[in-house]
N, C-alpha and C positions, 0 to 999 in steps of 0.2 A: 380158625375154627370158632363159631359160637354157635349156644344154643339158646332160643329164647322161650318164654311160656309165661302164664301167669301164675301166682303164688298169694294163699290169701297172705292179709296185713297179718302180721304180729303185733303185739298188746302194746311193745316198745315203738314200732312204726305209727302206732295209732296215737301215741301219747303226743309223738313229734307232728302227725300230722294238723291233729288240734292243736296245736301250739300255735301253728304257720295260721292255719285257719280258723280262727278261734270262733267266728262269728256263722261256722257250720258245720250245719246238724247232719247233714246225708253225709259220714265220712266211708270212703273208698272202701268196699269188701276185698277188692283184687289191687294186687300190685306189679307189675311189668320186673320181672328177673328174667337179667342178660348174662348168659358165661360164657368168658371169650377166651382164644389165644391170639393177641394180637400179630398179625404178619409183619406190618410196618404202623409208624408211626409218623403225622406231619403236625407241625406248628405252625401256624401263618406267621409272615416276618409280622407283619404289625399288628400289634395289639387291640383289641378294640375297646378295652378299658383297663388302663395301666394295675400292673399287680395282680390280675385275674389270665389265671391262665387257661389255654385250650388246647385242647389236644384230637385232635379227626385220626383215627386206628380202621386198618384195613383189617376186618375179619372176617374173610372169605366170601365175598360177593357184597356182604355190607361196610359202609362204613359207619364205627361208633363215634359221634361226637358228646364231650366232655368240656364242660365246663363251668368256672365258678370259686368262688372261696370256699365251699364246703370240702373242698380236698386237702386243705389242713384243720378241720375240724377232728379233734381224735373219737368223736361218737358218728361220722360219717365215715370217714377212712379209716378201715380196720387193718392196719399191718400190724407185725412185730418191730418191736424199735430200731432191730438191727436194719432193716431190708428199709426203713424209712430214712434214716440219718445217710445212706448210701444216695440215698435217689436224691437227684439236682433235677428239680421242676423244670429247668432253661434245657437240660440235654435229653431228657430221657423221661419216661413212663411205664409203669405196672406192665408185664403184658399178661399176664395169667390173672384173673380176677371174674369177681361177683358181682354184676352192679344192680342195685333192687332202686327204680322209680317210678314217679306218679305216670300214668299215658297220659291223662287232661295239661298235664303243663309241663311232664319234663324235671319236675324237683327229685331231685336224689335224697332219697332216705338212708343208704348207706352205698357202700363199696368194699367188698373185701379182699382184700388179698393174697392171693392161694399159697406162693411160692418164692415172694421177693424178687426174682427173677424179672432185669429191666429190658426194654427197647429203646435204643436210642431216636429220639426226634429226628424228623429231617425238615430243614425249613420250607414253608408254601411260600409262592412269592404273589398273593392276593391280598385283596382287602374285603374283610368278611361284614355283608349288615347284618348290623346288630339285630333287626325284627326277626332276624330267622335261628338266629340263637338259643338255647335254652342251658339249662343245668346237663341234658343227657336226652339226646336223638339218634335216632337211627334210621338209617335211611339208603336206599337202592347204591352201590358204586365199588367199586377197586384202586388199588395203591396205584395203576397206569392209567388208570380215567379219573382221579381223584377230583381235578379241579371242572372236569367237564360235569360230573356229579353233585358238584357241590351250587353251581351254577343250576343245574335242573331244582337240585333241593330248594333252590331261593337263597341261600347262604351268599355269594358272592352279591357285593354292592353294584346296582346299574349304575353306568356311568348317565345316563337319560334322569334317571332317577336323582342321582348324586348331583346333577348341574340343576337340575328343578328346587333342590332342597337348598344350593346356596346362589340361586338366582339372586336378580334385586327385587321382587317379590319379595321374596323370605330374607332378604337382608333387612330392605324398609321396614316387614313388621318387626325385627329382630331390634333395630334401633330407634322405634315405635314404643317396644316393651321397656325396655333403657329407660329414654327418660321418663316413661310412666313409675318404673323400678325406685330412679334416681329421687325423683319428683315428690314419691310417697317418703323414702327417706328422708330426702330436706325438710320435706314441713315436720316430718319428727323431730329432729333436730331442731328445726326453727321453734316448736313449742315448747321445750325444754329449754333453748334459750330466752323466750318469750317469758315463760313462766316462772323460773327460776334466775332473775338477773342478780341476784346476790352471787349466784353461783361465779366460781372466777374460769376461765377459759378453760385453764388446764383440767380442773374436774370434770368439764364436761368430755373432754377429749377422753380422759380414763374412763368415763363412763360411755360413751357410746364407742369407741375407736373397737374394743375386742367386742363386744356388740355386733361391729360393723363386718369385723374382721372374720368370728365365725360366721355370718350369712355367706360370706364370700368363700368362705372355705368349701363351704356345704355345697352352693350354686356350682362354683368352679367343679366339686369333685364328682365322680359319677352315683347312681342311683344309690346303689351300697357300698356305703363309702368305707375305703380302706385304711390299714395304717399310712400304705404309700403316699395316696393320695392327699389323705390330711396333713400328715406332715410336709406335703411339698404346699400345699395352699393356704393354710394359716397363718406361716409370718407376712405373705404377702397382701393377706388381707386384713390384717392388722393395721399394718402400713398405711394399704389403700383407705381402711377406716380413719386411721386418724390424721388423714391428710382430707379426705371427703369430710369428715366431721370442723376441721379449723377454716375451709372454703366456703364451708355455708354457714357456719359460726359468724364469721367476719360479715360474709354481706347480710345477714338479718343485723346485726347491728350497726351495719352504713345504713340500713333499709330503715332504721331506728333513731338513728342520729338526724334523720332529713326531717323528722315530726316538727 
């Protein structure tokens, strides 16, 4: 069961909405409120960006999709603490709730929770593109045509699409951008060691190495980066810095020693 309609903003949605948007003046008069009782629940087995979860809810001719970190924000998600420390994100989801969002993009201003009352996930066994994604859509389908639905919506990845995006086209320029990437870091490097030859090796490695190590964290991790993520890509690119920083360290000074 839901029902949908529009609802003006509240003074608190409008606060958040300038926040998000700060650099605009026409802020939204109407806001998209969904009340659902969900029938079933699916998760896709794979993720499409680690730590953020999604949830596709069959409610009654529609399916609602959910997704995003604002679901452990506690001024987006309104439960009571009891009905929250129950719920495991991996098995289950809300199915009685309020979800208030933007229609132009899909951002979630809040979600509330009627009843603590969960539904357990069932896993999709697809792979979802990410362009067709949002924080919160809704859109034509049932828990028995779910994935043939989701495929109409644009959700499901083409494989036409998928083999175009990591052709050798898209790989060349991918290891094109590399050592453009690489190229612009060495000569940083090289002019710090250039400029600075008092300096002794190892200073420079503490100096550019966690440098190197947060771009690499951030490049590696997705658009809005998580705890999960960061913490899995920062020691390695720490690493990868200060093994990239003592590689070009050394041949700017063979490149130095042949003067």
């Amino acid at each position: 069961m839901y029902s949908h309609k529009q609802s003006p903003i509240t003074d608190d949605e409008r606060k958040i909405v300038a926040r998000v948007f700060r650099n605009r003046k026409d802020l939204p008069l109407l806001v998209e409120e969904c009340t659902v009782t969900a029938n079933r629940c699916f998760v896709p087995e794979k993720k499409i960006i680690a730590g953020f979860d999604l949830y596709l809810l069959d409610v009654d001719g529609m399916i609602l999709l959910l997704f995003g970190e604002w679901m452990f924000d506690p001024y987006a998600l309104i439960v009571d603490e009891e009905s929250f420390e129950r719920w495991d994100p991996k098995e289950a989801f809300f199915k009685n709730f309020t979800v208030r969002y933007l229609a132009e993009n899909g951002n979630v201003l809040n979600l509330r929770v009627h009843d603590g009352s969960l539904i357990k996930a069932e896993p999709l066994p697809c792979i979802l593109d990410s362009d067709g994604v949002c924080e919160c859509r809704l859109f034509p389908g049932s828990a028995t045509t779910v994935l043939d639905d989701m495929a109409k919506a644009g959700l499901i990845e083409d494989k036409s699409k998928n083999k175009e995006r990591h052709g050798v086209k898209a790989r060349f320029q991918e290891i094109i951008w590399i050592i453009f990437e690489r190229g612009f870091v060495a000569a940083m490097i090289g002019v710090i060691v250039h400029l600075l030859p008092v300096l002794h090796n190892g200073f420079v490695f503490i100096l550019c190495g966690p440098v190197l190590g947060i771009h690499t964290a951030i490049r590696n991790s997705s658009e809005r980066i998580n705890s999960q993520e960061w913490q899995k890509n920062w020691p390695r690119g720490i690493i990868y810095g200060v093994m990239h920083t003592a590689a070009v360290s050394c041949v700017w000074r063979l490149l130095g020693s042949w003067k």
